[in-house]
N, C-alpha and C positions, 0 to 999 in steps of 0.2 A: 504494500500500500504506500501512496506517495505520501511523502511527510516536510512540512516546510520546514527547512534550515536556517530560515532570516529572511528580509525582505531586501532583496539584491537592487532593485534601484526603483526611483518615483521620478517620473518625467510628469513635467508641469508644464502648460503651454501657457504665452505670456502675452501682454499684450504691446508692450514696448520691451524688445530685448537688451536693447543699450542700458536704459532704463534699469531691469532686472539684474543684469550682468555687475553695473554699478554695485547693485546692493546685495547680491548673494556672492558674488566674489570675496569680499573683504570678511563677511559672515561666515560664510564656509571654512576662509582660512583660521577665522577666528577658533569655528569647532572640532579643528583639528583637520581638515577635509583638504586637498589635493585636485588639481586638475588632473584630468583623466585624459578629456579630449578638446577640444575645439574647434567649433567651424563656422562658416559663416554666421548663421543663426540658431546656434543653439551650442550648449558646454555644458561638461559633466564633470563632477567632481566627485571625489570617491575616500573613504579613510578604508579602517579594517574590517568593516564592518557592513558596512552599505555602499551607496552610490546614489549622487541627485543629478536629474537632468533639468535645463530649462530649456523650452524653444519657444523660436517665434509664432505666436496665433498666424493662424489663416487670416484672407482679409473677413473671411466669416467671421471666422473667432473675434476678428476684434472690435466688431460691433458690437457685440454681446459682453457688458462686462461683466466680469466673476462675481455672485452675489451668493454670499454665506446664505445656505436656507434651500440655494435648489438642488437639486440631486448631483452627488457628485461628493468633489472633496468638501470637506468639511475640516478638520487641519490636518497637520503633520507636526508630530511633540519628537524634540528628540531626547534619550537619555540621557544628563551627564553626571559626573560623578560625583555632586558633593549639591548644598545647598549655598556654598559659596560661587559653586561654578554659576551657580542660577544669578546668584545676586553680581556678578562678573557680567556676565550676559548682558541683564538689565543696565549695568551703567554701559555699556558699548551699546545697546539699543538708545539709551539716552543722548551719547554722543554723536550719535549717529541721525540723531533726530528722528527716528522708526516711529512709529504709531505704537504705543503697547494699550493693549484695548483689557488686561487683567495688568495689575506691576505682580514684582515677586510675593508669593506668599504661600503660606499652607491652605490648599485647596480643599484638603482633604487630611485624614488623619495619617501623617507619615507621606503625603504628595507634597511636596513643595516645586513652584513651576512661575515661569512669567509666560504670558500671554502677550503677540503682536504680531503685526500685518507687512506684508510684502509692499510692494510696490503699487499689486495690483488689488489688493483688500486682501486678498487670503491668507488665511490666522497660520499662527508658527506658534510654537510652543517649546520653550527650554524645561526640561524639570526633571528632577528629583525622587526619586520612591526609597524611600527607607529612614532610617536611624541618622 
């Protein structure tokens, strides 16, 4: 029986790639992540663990902006390793001037996480589970 090992990579379609590229580049390297590839419109970056693609929207796609609520993505949290990494996170989202639509905080009992938005509204999530 097939059994999942990890989630090997999430491609996101965007709607200004320059745009995107600006802010998940420096973000990426921030979480430890690696360029993989690049091309004209679209780059992936990869650590040990995973892999994130971004590409350019179609001209369809980018009439249609990304709106939290329709079917589809809804966010992407990534793990990291401490509640400091979270509270790390948050002041580089602050510097960065990013949208954080949750700040750092315990969510839940032993979740500690910040919440905030891409370029194109869609939610991100840094956090935390455990002690």
């Amino acid at each position: 029986m097939p059994r999942v090992t990890g989630v090997d990579h999430l491609v996101l379609s965007v709607s200004d790639f320059a745009r995107s590229k600006a802010f998940y580049g420096p973000l990426m390297k921030l979480l430890g992540f690696e360029i993989m590839d690049e091309m004209e419109n679209a780059i992936g970056w990869r650590n040990e663990v995973t892999r994130l693609w971004i590409y350019q929207a179609d001209e369809q796609g980018k009439e249609t902006p990304y709106r939290k609520g329709n079917p589809g993505f809804h966010h992407y949290a990534w793990s990291l390793g401490s509640r400091a990494e979270v509270d790390e996170l948050q002041q580089w989202l602050e510097a960065q001037q990013a949208t954080i639509v949750d700040p750092a905080g315990e969510y839940y009992p032993d979740y500690y996480a910040v919440f905030f938005l891409d370029p194109d509204g869609m939610k991100l999530e840094g956090m935390y589970y455990g002690k």
